[in-house]
C-alpha positions as CSV (number, residue, x, y, z in Angstrom):
1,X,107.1,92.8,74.6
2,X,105.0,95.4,76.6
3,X,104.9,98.9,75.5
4,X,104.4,99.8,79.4
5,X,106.9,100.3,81.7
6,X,107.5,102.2,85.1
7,X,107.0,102.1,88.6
8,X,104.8,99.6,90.6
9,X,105.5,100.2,94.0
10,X,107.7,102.2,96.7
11,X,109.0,101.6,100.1
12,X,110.5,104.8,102.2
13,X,112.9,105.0,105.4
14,X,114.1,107.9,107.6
15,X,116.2,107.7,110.8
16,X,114.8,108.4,113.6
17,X,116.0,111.5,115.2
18,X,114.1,114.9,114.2
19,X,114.5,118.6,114.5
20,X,111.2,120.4,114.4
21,X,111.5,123.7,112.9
22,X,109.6,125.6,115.2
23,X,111.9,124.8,117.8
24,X,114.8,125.6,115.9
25,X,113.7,129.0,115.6
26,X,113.2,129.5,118.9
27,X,117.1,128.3,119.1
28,X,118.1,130.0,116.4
29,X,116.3,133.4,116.5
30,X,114.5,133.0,113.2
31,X,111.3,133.6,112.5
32,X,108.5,130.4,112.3
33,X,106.1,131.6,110.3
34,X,108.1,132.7,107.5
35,X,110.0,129.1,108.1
36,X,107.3,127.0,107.9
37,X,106.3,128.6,104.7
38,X,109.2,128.6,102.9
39,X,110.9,125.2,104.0
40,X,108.2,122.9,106.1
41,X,107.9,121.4,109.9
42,X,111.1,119.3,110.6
43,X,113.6,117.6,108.8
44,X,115.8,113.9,109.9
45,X,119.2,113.6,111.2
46,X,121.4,110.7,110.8
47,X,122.9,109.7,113.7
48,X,126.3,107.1,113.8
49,X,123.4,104.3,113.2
50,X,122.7,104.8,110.0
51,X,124.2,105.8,106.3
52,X,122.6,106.1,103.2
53,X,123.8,102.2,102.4
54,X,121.7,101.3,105.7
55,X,118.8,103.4,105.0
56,X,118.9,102.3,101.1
57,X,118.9,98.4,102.6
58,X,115.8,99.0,104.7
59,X,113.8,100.4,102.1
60,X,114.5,97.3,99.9
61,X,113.5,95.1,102.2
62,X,110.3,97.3,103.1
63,X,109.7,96.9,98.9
64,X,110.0,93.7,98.5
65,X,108.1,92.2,101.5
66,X,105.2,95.1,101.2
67,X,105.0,94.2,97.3
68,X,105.8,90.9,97.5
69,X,108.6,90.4,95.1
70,X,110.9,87.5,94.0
71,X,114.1,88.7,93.9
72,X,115.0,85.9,91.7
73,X,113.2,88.3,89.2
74,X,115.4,91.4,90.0
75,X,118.1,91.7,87.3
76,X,119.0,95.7,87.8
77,X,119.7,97.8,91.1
78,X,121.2,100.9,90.8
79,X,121.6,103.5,93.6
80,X,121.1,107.3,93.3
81,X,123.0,108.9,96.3
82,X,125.4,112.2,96.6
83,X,126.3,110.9,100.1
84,X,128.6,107.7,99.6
85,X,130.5,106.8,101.7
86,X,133.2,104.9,99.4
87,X,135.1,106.6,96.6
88,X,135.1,103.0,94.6
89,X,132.2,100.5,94.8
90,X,128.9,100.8,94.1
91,X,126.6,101.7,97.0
92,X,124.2,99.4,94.8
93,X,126.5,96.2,95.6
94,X,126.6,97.0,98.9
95,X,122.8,97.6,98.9
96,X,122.2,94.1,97.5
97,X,124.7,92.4,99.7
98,X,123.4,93.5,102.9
99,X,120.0,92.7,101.3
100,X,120.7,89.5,100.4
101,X,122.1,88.4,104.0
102,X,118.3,89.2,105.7
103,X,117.0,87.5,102.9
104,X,118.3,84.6,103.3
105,X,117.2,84.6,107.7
106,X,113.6,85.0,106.1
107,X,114.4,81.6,104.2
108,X,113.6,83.8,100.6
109,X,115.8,83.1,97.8
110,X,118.3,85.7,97.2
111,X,118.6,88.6,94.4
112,X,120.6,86.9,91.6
113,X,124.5,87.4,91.5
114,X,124.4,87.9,87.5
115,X,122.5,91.6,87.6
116,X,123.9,95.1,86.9
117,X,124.2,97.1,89.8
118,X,125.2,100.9,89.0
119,X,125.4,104.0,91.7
120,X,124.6,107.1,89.9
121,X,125.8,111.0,91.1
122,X,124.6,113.7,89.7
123,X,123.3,115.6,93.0
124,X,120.0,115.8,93.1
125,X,119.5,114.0,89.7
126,X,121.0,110.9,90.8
127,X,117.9,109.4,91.9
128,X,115.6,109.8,88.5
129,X,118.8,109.3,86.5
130,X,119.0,105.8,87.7
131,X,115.7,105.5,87.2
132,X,116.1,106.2,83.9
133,X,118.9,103.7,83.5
134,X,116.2,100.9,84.7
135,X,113.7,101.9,82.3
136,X,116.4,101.5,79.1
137,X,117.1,98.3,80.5
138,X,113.6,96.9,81.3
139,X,113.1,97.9,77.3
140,X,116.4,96.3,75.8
141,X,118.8,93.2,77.5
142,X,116.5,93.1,80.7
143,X,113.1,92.2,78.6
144,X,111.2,89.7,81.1
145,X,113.5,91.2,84.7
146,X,112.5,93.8,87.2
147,X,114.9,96.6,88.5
148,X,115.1,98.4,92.1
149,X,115.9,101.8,91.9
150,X,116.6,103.8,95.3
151,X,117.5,107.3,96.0
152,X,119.4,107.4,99.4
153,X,121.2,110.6,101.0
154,X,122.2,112.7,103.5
155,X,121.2,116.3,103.1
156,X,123.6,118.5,105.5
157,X,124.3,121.8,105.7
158,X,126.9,124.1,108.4
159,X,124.8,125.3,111.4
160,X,124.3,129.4,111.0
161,X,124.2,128.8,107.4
162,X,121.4,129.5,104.9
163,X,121.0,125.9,104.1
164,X,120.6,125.0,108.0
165,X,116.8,124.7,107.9
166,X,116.6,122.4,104.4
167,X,118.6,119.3,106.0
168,X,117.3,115.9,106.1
169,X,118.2,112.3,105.4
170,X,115.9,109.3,103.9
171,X,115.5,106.6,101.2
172,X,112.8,105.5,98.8
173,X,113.2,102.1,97.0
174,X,111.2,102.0,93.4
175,X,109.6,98.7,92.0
176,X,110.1,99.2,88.1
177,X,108.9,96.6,85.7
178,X,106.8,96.2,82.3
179,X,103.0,96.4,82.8
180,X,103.5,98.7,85.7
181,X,100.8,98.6,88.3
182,X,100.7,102.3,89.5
183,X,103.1,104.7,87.3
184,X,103.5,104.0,83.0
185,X,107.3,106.6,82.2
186,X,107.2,107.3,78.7
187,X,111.5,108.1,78.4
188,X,110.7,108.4,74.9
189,X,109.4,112.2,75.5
190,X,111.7,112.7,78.4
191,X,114.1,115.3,77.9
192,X,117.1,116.5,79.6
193,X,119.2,119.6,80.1
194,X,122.3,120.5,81.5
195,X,124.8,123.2,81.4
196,X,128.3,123.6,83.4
197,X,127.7,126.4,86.4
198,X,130.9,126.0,88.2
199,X,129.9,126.5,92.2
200,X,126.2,126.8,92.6
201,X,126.6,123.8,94.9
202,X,129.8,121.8,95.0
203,X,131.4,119.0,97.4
204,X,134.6,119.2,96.5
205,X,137.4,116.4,97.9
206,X,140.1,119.3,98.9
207,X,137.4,120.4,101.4
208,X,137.6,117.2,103.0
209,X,141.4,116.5,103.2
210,X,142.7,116.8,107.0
211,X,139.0,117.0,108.5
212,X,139.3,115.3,111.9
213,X,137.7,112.2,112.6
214,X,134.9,113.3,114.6
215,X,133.7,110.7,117.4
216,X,131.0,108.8,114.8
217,X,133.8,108.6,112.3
218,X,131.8,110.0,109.7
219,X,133.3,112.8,107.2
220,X,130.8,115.6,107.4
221,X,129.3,116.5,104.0
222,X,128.9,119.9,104.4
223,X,128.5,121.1,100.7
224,X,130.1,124.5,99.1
225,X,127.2,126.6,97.8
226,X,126.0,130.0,97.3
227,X,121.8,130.3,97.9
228,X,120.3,132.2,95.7
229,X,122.4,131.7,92.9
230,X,121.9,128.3,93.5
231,X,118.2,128.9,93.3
232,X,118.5,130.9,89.8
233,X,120.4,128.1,88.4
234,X,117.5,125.2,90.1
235,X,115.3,127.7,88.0
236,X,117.2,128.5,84.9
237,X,117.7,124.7,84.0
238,X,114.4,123.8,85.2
239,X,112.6,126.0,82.3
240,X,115.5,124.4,79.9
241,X,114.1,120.8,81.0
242,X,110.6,122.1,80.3
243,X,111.0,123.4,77.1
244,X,113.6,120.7,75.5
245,X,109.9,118.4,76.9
246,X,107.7,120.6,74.8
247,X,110.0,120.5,71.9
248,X,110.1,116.9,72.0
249,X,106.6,116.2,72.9
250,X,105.1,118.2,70.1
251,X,102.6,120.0,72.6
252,X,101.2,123.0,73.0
253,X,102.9,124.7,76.2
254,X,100.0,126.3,78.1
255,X,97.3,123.6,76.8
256,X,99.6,121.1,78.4
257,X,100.5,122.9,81.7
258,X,96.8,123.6,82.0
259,X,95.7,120.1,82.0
260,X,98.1,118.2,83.4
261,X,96.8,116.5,86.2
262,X,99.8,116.7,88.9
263,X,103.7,118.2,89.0
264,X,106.0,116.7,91.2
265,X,109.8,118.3,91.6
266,X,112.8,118.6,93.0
267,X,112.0,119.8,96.1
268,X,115.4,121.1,98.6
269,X,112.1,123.0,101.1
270,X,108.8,124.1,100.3
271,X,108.5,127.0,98.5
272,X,111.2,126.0,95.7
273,X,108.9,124.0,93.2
274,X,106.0,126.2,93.7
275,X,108.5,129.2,92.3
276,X,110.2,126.8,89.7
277,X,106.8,125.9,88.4
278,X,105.1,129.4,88.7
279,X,107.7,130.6,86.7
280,X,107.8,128.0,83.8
281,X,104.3,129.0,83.4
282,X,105.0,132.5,82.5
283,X,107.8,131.3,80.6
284,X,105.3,129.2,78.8
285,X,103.1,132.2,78.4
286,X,105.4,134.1,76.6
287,X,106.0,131.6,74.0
288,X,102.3,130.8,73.1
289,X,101.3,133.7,70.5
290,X,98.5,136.1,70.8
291,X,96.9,134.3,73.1
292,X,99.7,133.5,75.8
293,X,100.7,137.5,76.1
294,X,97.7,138.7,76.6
295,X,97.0,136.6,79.5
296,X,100.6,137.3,80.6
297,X,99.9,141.2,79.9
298,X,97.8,141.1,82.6
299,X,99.9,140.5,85.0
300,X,102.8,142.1,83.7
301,X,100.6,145.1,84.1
302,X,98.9,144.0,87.2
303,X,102.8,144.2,88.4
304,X,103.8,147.6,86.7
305,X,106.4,146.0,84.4
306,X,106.5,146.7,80.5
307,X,105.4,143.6,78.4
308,X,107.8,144.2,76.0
309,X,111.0,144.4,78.2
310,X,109.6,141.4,80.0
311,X,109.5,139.0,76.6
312,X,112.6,140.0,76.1
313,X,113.8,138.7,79.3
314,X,112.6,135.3,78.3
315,X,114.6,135.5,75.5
316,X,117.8,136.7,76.9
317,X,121.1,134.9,77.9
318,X,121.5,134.8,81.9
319,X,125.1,134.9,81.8
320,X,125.0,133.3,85.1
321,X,128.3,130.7,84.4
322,X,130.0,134.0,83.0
323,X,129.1,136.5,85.7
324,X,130.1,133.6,88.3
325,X,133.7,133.2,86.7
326,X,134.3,136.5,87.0
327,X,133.6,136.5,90.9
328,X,129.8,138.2,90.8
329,X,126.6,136.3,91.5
330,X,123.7,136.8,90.0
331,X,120.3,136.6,92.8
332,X,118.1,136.4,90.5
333,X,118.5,136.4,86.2
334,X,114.4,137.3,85.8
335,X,113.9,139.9,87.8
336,X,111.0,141.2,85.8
337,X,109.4,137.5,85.7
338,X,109.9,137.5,89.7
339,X,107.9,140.8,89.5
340,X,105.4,139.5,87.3
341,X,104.7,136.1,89.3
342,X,103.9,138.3,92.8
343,X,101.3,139.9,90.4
344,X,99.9,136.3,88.8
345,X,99.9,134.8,92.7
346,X,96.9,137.0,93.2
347,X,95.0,136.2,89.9
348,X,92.2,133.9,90.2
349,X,94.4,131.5,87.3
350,X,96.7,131.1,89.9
351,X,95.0,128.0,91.7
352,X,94.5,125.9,89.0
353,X,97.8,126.2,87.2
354,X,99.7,126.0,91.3
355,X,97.6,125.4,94.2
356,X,95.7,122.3,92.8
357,X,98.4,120.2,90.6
358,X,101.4,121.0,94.0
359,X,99.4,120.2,96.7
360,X,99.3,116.1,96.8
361,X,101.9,115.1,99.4
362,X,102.9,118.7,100.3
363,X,102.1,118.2,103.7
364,X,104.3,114.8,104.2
365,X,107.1,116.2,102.6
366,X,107.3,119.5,104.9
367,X,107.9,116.8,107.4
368,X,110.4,114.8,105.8
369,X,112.8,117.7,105.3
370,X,115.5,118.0,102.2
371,X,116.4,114.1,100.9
372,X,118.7,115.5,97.7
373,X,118.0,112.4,95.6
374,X,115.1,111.1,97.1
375,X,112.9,114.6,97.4
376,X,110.9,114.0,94.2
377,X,110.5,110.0,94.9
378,X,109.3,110.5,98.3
379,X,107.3,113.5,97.2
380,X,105.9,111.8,94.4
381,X,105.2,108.7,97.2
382,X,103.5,110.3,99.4
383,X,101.0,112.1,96.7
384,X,100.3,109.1,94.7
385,X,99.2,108.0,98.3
386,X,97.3,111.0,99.2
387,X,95.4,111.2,95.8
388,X,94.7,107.3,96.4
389,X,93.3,107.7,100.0
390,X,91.0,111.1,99.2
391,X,89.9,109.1,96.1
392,X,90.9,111.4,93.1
393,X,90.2,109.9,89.9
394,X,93.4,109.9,88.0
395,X,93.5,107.0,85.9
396,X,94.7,107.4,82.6
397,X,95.9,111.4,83.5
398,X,99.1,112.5,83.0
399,X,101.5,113.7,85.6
400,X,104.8,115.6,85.1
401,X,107.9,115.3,86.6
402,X,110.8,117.9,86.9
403,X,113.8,116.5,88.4
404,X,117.0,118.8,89.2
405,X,120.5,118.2,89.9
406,X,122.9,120.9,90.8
407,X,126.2,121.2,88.9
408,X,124.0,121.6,86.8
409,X,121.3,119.3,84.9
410,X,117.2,118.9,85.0
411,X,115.0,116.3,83.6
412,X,111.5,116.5,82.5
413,X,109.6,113.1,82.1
414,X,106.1,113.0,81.5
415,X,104.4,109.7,83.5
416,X,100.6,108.5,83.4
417,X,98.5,106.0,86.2
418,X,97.4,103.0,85.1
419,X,94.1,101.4,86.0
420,X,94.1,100.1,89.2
421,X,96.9,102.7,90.8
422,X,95.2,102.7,94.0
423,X,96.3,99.7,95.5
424,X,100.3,99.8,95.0
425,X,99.8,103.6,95.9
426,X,97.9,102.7,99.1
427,X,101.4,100.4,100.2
428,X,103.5,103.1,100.4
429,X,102.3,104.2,103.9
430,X,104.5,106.8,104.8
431,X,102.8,107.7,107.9
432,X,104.2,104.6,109.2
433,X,107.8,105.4,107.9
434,X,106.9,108.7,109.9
435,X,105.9,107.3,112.8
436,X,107.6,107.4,116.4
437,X,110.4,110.1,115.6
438,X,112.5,111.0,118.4
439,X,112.5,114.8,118.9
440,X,116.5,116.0,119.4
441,X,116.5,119.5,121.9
442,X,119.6,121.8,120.7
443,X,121.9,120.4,122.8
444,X,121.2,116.6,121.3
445,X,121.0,118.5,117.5
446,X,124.0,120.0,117.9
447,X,125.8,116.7,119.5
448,X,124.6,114.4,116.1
449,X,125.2,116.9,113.8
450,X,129.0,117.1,115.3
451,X,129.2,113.7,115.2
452,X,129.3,113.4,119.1
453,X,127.5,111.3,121.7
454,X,124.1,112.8,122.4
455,X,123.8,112.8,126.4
456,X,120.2,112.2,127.2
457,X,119.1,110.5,123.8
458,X,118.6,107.3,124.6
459,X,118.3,104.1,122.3
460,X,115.2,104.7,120.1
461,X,113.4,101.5,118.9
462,X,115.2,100.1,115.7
463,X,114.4,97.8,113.0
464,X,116.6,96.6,109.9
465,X,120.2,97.7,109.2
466,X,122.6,99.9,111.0
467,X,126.2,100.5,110.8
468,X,127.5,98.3,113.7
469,X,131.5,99.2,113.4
470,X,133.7,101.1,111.4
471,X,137.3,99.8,110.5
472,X,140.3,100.9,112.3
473,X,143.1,98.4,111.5
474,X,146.4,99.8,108.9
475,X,148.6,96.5,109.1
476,X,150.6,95.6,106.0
477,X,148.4,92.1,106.3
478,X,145.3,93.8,107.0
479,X,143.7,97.1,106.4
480,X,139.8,97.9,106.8
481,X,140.1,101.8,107.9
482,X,136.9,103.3,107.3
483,X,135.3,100.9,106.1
484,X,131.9,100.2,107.5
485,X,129.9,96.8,109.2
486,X,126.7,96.5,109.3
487,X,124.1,94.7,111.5
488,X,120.4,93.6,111.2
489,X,118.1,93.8,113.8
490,X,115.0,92.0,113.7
491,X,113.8,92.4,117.2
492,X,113.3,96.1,117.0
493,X,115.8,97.2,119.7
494,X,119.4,97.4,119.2
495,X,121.3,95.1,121.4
């Protein structure tokens, strides 16, 4: 049995209709500059085409025809989603189904009837969950099988709220198997963390009960959440994940950070990782002896905070869960950290431990917008690729990822490239997935993200699934309300 396993490929799909944010502010009053640095360029929007079953299917296909797959070898799919659209069945059944129908048109033998095929929630989480799930199977009943793991959502937010500018919707399909060709997971070190937080960020059924069919007849999945307490619990549980990894691993904090090659997170916009991880160094800081507080004095001085108050706030409870309950939200549980990190932004340490392990893929993903359980796949996609077209010898280094799901749970799993991680990398092409968006003005934004007809849209150029119908019918002898059809197109314009 190999004692490799991990990721060999990924495929990527987005709708096609985009907002850019520069245009949005100019509808919105807001100001650009300070959007594009803290969230990115544009994000997607699903129109009544597409779902995160239809967007899942395409980026399947994309997988197994760009890595040239059997699915007779596929004995695990699992889906990662917080956008389902059916209270019941997997979204991974219906994945494979509507796989297995274009399958067969290409005259390739299906994906195998006798495989496990689980849909996994946690918000964000969902996606490297499932992953996770694949890798415990690849290494105990699945020895000699593959698995397909995909992230797939919706990321949508009301319009005047906080949350408008980090929408977006996409999929990434992962190729895991034994003797990976591009990513080795060592679950072993992985560690986890999660901790009840009652209403960072919440979808909650009773918010949906008597919404109005809107003219798509798709339930808007507007989500209950408060920002920036959301951010201190993305942050709080994100250093928990790191540390629980450190305390497993048996490594020395700062050492570690320092030489780790790449991070890749949860990103919901831009700036979020870079704070998480600029943070979690500080954190690590304070926790390495002598040596770590000195360098940490520096720029706790640098920032006018005492050194002494400041380790203590590492050590402290947040009472964020408690303070919530009873009605009061805390902005932001470090305070003195925040302080400190404006200080350590400015230090000449700062682009080494930041600018040069965040920057791989930064770019593509400020384009892609929020994808909930797909932000670190794609993100992680689109670097691999980056790092594999600008040449950057990675081989054998290690790369960290720092997954995050609200509710609240993180994950921290250390990963390492394998020789000849180029190639799969190089398949990924997400400029292609990218390419030929078709740019909504407000009136066409504010049509889709109703659920209305856009006037002026037009058909854009398709290819693979969309939803083609959705149930209507409540007879005693028949009932299929709400349920949706699918159709494939191979020509690459909808009929």
């Amino acid at each position: 049995m190999s004692n490799k396993f991990g990721i060999s490929g990924f495929s990527a799909f987005v709708p096609p209709y985009r907002v850019q944010l520069e245009r949005w502010c100019e509808w919105t009053g807001n100001s650009w500059p300070k959007t594009r640095a803290v969230v990115g360029n544009s994000f997607r929007v699903v129109g009544a085409d597409h779902n995160v079953y239809t967007m899942a299917a395409n980026a399947v296909l994309r997988l197994i025809r760009d890595h040239d797959v059997d699915p007779r070898t596929v004995g695990y799919i699992a889906l990662g989603t917080e956008s389902g659209t059916d209270n019941a069945t997997s979204g991974a059944i219906i994945v494979r189904g509507l796989v297995n129908q274009v399958l067969h048109r290409w005259g390739i033998p299906a994906i195998a009837r006798e495989i496990e095929a689980p849909e996994v929630k946690q918000a964000c989480l969902g996606g490297v969950l499932a992953l996770k799930g694949a890798l415990r199977y690849l290494q105990t009943d699945g020895e000699g099988r593959r698995a397909i793991v995909i992230a797939s959502d919706i990321a949508e937010y009301a319009r005047g709220s906080t949350g408008e500018p980090t929408q977006g919707a996409g999929s990434v399909a992962m190729l895991v198997e034994a003797d990976p060709k591009l990513l080795a997971i060592d679950i072993r070190r992985s560690a986890s963390a999660t901790l009840y937080r009652a209403l960072d960020f919440r979808k909650p059924f009773l918010r949906y009960v008597g919404q109005a069919p809107s003219e798509d007849q798709r339930v808007r999945d507007v989500p209950v959440f408060n920002g920036k307490y959301s951010t201190s619990c993305y942050i709080d549980e994100t250093l928990a994940s790191m540390e629980a990894f450190f305390r497993k691993s048996k490594v020395d904090r700062v050492d570690y950070l320092r030489d780790v090659a790449a991070v890749f997170m949860h990103r919901p916009y831009h700036r979020m990782p870079i704070t998480a991880w600029t943070i979690g160094y500080l954190f690590a800081l304070a926790r390495d002896g002598e040596r770590g507080r000195a360098e940490l004095a520096r720029y706790a001085t640098a920032a006018g905070v005492d050194l002494e108050k400041l380790l203590a706030e590492t050590t402290a409870d947040t009472q964020l869960l408690q303070h919530a309950l009873a009605g009061k939200l805390i902005d932001d549980p470090f305070p003195l950290m925040t302080a400190t990190s404006k200080a350590f932004q400015k230090s000449p340490e700062y682009a080494d431990i930041v600018d040069t392990k965040m920057t791989l893929g930064s770019s593509t993903m400020m384009e892609m917008g929020n994808l909930y359980t797909a932000a670190l796949p794609a993100w992680l996609a689109s670097g691999l690729e980056q790092a594999a077209k600008d040449g950057r010898a990675l081989s054998g280094q290690e790369l960290l990822l720092i997954a995050y799901g609200s509710g609240d749970a993180s994950e921290c799993m250390p990963a390492e490239l394998v020789p000849g991680w180029e190639a799969a990398a190089l398949k990924t092409r997400m400029a292609d997935v990218l390419a030929s968006p078709v740019d909504l003005d407000e009136a066409q934004y504010a049509a889709l993200h109703e659920g209305r007809s856009a006037e002026g849209l037009g058909v854009p150029a398709y290819s693979g699934y969309v939803v083609d119908r959705i149930g209507t019918s409540t007879a005693p002898d028949y009932q299929d309300a709400g349920i949706e059809y699918y159709r494939h197109v191979e020509t690459g314009v909808r009929a």
